[in-house]
PAKE-906871 format. One record per atom (N, C-alpha, C): x negated, y negated, z negated; residue in three letters. Coordinates in pm, whole numbers, plus 50000, padded with zeros to 5 digits. Layout:
BEGIN
XYZala ...
END
This chain:
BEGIN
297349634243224unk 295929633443261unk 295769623343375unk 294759612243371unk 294879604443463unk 294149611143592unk 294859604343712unk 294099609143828unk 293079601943881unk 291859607943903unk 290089602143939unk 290599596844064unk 291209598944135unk 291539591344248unk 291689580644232unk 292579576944110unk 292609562244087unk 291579554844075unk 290849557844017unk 289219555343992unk 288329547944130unk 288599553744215unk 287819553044313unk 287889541144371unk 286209533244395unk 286219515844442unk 285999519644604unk 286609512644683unk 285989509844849unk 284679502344786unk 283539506644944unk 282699495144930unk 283219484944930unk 282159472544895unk 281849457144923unk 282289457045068unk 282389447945084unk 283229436045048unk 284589434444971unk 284939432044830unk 285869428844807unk 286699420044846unk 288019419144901unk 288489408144988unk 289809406944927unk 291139398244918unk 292439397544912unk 292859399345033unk 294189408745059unk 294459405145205unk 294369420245247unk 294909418645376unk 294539432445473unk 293239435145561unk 292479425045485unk 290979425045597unk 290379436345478unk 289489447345558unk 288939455245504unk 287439456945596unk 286709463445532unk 284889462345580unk 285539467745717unk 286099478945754unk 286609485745892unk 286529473346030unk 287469463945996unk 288339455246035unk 286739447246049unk 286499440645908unk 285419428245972unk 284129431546097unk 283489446446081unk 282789452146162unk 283069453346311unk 284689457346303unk 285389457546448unk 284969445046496unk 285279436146446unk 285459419546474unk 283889416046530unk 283279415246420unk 281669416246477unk 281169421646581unk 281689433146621unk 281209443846763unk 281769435446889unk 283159430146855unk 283919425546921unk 282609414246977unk 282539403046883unk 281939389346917unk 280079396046991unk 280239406546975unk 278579407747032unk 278489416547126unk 280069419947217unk 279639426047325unk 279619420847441unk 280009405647472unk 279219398747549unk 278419394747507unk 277319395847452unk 275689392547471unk 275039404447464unk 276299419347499unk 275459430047532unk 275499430347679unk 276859427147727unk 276819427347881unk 275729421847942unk 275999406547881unk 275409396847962unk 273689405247967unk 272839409247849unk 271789411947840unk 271459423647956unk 272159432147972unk 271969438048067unk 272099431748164unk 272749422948235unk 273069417848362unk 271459409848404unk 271249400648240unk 269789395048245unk 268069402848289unk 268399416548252unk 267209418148190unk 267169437048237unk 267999442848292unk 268679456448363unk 269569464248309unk 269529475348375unk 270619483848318unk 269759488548194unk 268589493348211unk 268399499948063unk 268139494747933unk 268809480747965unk 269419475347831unk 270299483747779unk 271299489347854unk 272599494447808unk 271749508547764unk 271239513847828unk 270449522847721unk 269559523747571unk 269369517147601unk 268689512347412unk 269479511947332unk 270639503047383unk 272239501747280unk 272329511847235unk 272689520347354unk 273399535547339unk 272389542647277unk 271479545047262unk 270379552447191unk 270059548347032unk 270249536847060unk 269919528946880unk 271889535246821unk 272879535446876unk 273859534546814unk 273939548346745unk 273539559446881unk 273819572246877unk 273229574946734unk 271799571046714unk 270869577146638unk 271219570946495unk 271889558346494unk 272159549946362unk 273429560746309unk 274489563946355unk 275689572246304unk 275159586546341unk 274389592746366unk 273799603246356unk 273119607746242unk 272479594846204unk 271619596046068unk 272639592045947unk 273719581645972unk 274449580745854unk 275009594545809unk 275629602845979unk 276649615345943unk 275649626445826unk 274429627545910unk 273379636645776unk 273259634845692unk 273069618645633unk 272669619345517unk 274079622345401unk 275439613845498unk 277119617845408unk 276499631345376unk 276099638545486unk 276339654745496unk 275309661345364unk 274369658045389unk 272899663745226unk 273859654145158unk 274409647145100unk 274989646044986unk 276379648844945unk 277049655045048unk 278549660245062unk 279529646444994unk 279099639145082unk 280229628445026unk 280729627045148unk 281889622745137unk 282909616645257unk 282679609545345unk 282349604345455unk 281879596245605unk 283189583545584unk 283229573245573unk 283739559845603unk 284289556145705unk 283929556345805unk 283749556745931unk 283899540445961unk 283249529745887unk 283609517845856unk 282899508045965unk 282149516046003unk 281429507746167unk 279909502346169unk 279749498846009unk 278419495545962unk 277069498546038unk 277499510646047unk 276069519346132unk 275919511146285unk 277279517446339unk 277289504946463unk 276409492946530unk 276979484846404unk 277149472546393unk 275319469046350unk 274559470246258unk 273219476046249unk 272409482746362unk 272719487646448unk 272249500046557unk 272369486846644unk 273499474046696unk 273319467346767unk 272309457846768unk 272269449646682unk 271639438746606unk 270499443546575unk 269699453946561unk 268479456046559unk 267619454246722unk 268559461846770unk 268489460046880unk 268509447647002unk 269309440146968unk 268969425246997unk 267859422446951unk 267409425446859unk 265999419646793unk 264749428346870unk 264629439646964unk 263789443047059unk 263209434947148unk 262169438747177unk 261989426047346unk 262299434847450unk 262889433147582unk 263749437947652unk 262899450947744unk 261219449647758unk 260759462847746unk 260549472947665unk 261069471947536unk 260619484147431unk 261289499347505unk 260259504647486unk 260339520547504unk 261729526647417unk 262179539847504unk 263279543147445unk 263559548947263unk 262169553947264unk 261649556247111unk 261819545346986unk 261569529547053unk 261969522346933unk 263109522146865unk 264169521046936unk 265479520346862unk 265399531746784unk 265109546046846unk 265459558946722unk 264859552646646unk 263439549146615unk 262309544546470unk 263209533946346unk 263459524246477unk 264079513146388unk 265229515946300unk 266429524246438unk 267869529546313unk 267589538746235unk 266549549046278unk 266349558646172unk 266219549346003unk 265279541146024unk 264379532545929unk 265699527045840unk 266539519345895unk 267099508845878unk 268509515745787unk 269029524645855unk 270129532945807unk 269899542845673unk 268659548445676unk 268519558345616unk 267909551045468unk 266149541645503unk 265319536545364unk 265989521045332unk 266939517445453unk 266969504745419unk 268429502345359unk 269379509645391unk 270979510445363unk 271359518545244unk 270679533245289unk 271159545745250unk 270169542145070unk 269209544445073unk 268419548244978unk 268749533244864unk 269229527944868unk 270039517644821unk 271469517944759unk 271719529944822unk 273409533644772unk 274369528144870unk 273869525844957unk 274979525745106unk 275709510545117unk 276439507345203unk 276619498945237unk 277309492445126unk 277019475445121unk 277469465344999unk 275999465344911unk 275319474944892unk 274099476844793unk 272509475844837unk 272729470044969unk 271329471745035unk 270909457944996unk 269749453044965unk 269269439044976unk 268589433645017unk 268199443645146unk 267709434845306unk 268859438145375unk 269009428645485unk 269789434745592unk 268939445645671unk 269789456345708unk 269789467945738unk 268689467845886unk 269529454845961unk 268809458046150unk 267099447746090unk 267019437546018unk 265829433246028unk 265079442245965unk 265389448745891unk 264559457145808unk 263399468245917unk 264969474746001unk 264499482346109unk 263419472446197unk 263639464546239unk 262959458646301unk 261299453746229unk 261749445846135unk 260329445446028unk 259319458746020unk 259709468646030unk 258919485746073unk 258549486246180unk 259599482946317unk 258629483046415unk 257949471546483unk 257769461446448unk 256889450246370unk 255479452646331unk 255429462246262unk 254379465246161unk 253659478746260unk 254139485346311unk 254239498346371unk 253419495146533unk 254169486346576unk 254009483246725unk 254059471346761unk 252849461346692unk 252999445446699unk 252599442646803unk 251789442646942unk 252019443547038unk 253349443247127unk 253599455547152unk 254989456147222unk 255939447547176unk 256309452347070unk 257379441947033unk 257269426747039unk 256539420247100unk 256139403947114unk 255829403147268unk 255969412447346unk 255929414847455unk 256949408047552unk 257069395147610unk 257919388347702unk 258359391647799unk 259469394047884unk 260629394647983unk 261299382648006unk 261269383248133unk 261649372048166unk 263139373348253unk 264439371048270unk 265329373548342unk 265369372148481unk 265969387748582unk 266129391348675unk 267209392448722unk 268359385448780unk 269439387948757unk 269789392048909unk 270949397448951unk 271629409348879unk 271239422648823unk 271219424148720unk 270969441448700unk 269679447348750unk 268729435548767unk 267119439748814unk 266319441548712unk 265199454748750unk 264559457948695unk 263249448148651unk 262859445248548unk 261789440048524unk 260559445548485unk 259849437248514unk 258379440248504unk 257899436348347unk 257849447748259unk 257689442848138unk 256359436748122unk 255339437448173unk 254039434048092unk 253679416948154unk 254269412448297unk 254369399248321unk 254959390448248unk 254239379148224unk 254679367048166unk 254419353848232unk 255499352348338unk 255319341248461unk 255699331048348unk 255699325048281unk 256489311948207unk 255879314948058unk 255569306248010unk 255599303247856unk 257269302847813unk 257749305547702unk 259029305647635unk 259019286747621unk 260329286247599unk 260659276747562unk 259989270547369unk 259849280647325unk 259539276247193unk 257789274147236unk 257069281547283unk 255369282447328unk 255309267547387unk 256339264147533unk 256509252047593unk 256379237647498unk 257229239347381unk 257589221647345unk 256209220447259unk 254749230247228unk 254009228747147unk 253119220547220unk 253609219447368unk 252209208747441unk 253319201247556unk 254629201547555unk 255679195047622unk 256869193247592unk 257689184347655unk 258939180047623unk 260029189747672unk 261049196347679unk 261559206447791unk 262519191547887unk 262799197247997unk 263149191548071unk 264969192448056unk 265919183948071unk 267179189548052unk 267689203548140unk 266919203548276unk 267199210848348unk 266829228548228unk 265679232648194unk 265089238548110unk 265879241647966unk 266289229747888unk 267619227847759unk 268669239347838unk 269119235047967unk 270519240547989unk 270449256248054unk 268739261648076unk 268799268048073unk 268189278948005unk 268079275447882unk 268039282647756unk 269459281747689unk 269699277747672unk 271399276847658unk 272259286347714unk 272289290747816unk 272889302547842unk 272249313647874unk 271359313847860unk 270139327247843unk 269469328047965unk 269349321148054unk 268189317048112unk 266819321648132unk 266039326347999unk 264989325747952unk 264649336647900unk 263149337147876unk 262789351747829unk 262449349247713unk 262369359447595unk 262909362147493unk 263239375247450unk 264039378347324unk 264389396547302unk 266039393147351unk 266249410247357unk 267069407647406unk 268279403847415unk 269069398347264unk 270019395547185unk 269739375547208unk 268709370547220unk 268449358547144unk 268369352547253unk 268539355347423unk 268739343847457unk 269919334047571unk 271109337547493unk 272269335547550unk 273029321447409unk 272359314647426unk 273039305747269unk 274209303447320unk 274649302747422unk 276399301647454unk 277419310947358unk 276889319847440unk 277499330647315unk 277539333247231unk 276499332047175unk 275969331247009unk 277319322146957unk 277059309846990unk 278089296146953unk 279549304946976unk 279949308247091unk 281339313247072unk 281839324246981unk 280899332546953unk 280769342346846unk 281479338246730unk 280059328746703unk 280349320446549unk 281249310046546unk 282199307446646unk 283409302246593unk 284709308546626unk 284019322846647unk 285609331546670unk 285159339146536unk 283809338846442unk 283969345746355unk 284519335446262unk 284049324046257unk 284519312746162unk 285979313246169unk 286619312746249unk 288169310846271unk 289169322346211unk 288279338746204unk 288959346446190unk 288529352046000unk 288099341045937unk 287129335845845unk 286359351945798unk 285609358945870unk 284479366745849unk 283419362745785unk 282779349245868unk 281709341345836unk 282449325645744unk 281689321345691unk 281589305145653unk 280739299945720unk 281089283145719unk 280159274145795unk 279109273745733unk 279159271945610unk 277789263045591unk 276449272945587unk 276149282145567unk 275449291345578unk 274379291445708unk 275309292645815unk 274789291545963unk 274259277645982unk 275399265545969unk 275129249445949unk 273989244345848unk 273849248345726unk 272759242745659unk 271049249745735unk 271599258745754unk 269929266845831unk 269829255845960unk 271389255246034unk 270439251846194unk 270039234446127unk 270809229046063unk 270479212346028unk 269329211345954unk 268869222145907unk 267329220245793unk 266379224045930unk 266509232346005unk 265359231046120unk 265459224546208unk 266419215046234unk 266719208946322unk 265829191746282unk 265969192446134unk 265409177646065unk 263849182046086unk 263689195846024unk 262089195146027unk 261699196646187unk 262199198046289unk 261919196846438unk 261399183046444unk 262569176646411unk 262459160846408unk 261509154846375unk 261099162146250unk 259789154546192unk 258399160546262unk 258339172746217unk 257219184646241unk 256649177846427unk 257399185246458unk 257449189046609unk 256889180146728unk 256659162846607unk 256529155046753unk 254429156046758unk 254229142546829unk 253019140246828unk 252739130446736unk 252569128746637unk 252589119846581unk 253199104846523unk 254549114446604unk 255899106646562unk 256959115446535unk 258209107246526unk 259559118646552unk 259359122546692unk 260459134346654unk 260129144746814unk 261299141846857unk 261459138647039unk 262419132947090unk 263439150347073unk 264759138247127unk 266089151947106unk 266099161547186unk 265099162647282unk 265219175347335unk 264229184747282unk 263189178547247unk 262739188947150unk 263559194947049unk 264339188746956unk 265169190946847unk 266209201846867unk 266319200546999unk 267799207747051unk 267059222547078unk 265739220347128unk 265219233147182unk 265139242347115unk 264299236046976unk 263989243746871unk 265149248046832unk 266559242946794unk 267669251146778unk 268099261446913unk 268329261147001unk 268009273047114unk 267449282947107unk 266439282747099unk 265119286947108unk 264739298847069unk 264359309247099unk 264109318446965unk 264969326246920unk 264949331246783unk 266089338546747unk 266619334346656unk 266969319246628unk 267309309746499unk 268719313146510unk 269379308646607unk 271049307446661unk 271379329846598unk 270719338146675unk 271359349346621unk 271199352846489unk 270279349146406unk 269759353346286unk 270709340646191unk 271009331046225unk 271779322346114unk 272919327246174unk 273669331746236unk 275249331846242unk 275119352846230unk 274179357246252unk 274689371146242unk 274449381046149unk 272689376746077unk 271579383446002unk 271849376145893unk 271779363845847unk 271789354545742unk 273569356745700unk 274009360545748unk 275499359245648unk 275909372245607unk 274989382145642unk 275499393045598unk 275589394045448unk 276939404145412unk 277739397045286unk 276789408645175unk 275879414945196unk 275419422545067unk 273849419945065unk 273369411445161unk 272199408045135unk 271939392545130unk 273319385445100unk 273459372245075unk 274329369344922unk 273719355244916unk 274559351944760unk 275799358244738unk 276589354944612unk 277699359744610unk 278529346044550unk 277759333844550unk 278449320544512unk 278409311944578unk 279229296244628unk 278869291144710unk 277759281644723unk 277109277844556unk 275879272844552unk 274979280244571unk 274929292644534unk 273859301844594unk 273799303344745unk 274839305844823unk 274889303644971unk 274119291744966unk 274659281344935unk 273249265245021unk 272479267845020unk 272139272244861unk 270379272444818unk 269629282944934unk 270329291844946unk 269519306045001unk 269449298645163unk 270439291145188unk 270509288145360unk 269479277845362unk 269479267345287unk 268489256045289unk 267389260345297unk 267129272845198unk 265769280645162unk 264819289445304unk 265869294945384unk 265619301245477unk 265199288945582unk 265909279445635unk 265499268145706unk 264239260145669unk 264019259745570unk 262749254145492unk 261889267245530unk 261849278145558unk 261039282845553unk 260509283745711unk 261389288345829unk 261199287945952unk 260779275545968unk 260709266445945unk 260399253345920unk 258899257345938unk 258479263445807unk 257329264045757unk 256319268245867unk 256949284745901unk 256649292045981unk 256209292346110unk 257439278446200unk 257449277146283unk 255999266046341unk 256179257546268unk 255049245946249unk 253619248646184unk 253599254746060unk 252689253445966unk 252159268445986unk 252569278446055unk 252109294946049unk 251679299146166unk 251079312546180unk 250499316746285unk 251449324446416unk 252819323446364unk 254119327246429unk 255069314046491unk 254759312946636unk 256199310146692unk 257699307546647unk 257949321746561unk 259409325546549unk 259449324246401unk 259719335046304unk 259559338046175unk 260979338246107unk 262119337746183unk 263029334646153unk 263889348846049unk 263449360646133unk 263469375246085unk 263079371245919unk 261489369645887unk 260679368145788unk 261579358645687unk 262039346545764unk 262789338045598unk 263839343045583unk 264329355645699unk 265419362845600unk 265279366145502unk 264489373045559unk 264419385845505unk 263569382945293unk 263139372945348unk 262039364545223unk 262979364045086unk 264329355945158unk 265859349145093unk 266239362145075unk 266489375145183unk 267429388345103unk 266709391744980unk 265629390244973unk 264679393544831unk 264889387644758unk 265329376144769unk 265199365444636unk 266819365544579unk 267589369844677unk 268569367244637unk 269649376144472unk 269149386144430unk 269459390144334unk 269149377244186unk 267939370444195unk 267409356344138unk 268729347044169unk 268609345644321unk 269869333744256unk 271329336944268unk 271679347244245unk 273119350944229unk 272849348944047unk 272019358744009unk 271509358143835unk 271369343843830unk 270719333043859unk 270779323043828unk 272059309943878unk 272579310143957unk 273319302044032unk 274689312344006unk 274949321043920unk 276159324543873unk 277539311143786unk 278979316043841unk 280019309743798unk 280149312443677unk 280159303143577unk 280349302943463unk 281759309543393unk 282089319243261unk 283079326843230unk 283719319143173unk 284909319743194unk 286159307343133unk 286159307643013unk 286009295842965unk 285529292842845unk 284419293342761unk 283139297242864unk 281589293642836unk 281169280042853unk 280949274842761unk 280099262242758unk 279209259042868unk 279449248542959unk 278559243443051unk 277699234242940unk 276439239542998unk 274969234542961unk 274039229143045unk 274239236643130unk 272949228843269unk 274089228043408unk 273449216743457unk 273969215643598unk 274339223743744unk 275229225343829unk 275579234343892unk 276259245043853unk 276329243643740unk 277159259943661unk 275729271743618unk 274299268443630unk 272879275543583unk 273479279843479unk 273289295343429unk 273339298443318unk 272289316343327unk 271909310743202unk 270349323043254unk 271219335943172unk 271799349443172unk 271679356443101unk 270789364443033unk 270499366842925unk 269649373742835unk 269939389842874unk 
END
C-alpha cells in the first residue's frame, strides 16, 4: 500500500538545492532589519511597536486559522515577513490598531482564503495595506518628518513638502538627493532609507532570492518616463530623475513587493512584461493621476494580471510547434 506521505507537496516555491521557503524568508527578515532599526532611530521608539504588534497579530491569525482547519503550522516565516512589509507601508503616525486591521486583512482574506502561501495573487502586505487605504485615507497619507535620535514626533505637522511633492514645482538640491538617500526625509516608514533598500537588494541578488531584472526594468522604465514626464517642457534634469527613483516607495516596492514569487510571473518573459508593465504604470500614476505615489496600485494592478500572462507568455512543451513569437501559445 503506498504511503500518502509520499504524496505530500511543500508549498511554492519550488527550488533545486537546499534553499527552502523557511530559508528564503529568514534571508528577507534578515535584509529588512536594518530599515527596521534605522526607522525607529528616524521616526521613535514606537516604531518598534507597530512591528511588534503587526507581527504578533499576523502569526496569531495564521496559528487560528492552521487551527479551524486542523492542518499542520509551517512555521515558514511568511506571516513574519508580510506583518513587516505592510508595515513599512504605514506612515510613521498610524495608530496602534492599524497594523492588527491590515495583518488581520492580509493573512487571513488575502493569503489564507486563497489556499495559503504560493496561491495568493496579490501580495499579502499591499493587500493589507490597500484596506487600510480604503478604510483610513486620511491617516494613512499623513506625513512625518524625521527626529533623530529616538524622538518623538509630532504626527499631524508637515514642516517640508516630500521630496516627490518638491520636484513638481523644483529641482532638489544635491544637498536634498543625499538626503533622501539615506532616509533623511519624511515619508512611511519602510520607504525612506534607499541606502538600505540598495544593500538589501544586492545581498538578496547575490544570495539569488531575487533576480535583477524585475527590480531593474521597473526602476529604468520610471526613471526614462522621469526624464521625459517630469521636466518643464523639456527633459527633466538628473536630479530630478534620480529623485523620482528615491523618492517614495518605488525602491521598496520594486526590490521587495514586486518580486514576490506567487504573485509574480512564473517565466522570464513574463517577469519583463509584468516589470515594464508596473513602471509604465507608476509612470502613469505618478505624472498623469491624482496620486503622488501609486506604486502599491501598479502592483498590485500586475498581481491581477498576472495569471493572463503566465497563461499567455507560457514556455512552450518540447516538441510543440512554435507559432508565434516569444514562445505565445494560447491554450484552449
Amino acid at each position: 500500500m503506498q504511503n500518502s506521505n509520499l504524496l505530500k507537496t511543500a508549498d511554492s516555491p519550488h527550488l533545486l538545492g537546499d534553499t527552502t521557503t523557511r530559508s528564503i524568508m529568514k534571508w528577507v527578515l534578515i535584509t529588512l532589519l536594518p530599515i527596521i532599526l534605522v526607522a525607529g532611530y528616524l521616526f521613535g521608539w514606537r516604531i518598534y511597536l507597530l512591528f511588534l504588534i503587526a507581527i504578533i497579530t499576523a502569526q496569531l491569525a495564521e496559528i487560528i486559522w492552521f487551527k479551524c482547519l486542523k492542518k499542520e503550522l509551517t512555521w515558514d516565516l511568511s506571516a513574519i515577513v508580510t506583518a513587516v512589509l505592510m508595515t513599512m507601508n504605514l506612515a510613521p503616525s498610524a495608530p496602534w490598531y492599524f497594523p492588527v486591521i491590515g495583518a488581520i486583512f492580509a493573512i487571513i482574506v488575502v493569503k489564507e482564503f486563497f489556499g495559503g502561501l504560493g496561491y495568493n495573487f496579490l501580495n499579502p502586505a499591499l493587500g493589507g495595506r490597500a484596506l487600510l487605504v480604503g478604510l483610513f485615507f486620511q491617516d494613512m497619507f499623513k506625513i512625518s518628518w524625521p527626529a533623530p535620535p529616538f524622538a518623538s514626533i509630532a504626527p499631524d505637522v508637515v514642516t517640508k513638502a516630500t521630496p516627490l511633492a518638491q520636484m513638481k514645482t523644483e529641482t532638489l538640491s544635491q544637498t536634498e538627493l543625499w538626503q533622501t538617500f539615506i532616509g533623511f526625509t519624511g515619508g512611511r516608514i519602510g520607504e525612506t532609507s534607499s541606502l538600505l533598500i540598495l544593500i538589501a537588494f544586492f545581498v538578496l541578488w547575490r544570495r539569488k532570492i531575487i533576480s535583477l531584472h524585475i527590480p531593474v526594468i521597473i526602476l529604468t522604465t520610471v526613471g526614462i518616463g522621469a526624464w521625459i514626464f517630469a521636466g518643464d517642457g523639456t527633459f527633466a534634469p538628473w536630479q530630478t530623475v534620480v529623485g523620482h527613483l528615491l523618492s517614495g516607495g518605488l525602491l521598496l516596492g520594486a526590490v521587495f513587493m514586486a518580486t514576490d514569487y506567487a504573485s509574480s510571473p512564473s517565466t522570464k518573459a513574463g517577469e519583463i512584461f509584468y516589470a515594464f508593465s508596473i513602471g509604465c504604470l507608476i509612470v502613469v500614476f505618478r505624472f498623469f493621476g491624482p496620486t503622488q505615489e501609486g506604486v502599491s496600485y501598479a502592483i498590485l494592478t500586475m498581481n491581477c494580471a498576472t495569471p493572463f500572462i503566465d497563461r499567455v507568455l507560457r514556455r512552450r512543451v518540447l516538441g510543440e510547434k512554435k507559432t508565434l513569437p516569444f514562445d505565445l501559445k494560447f491554450r484552449r
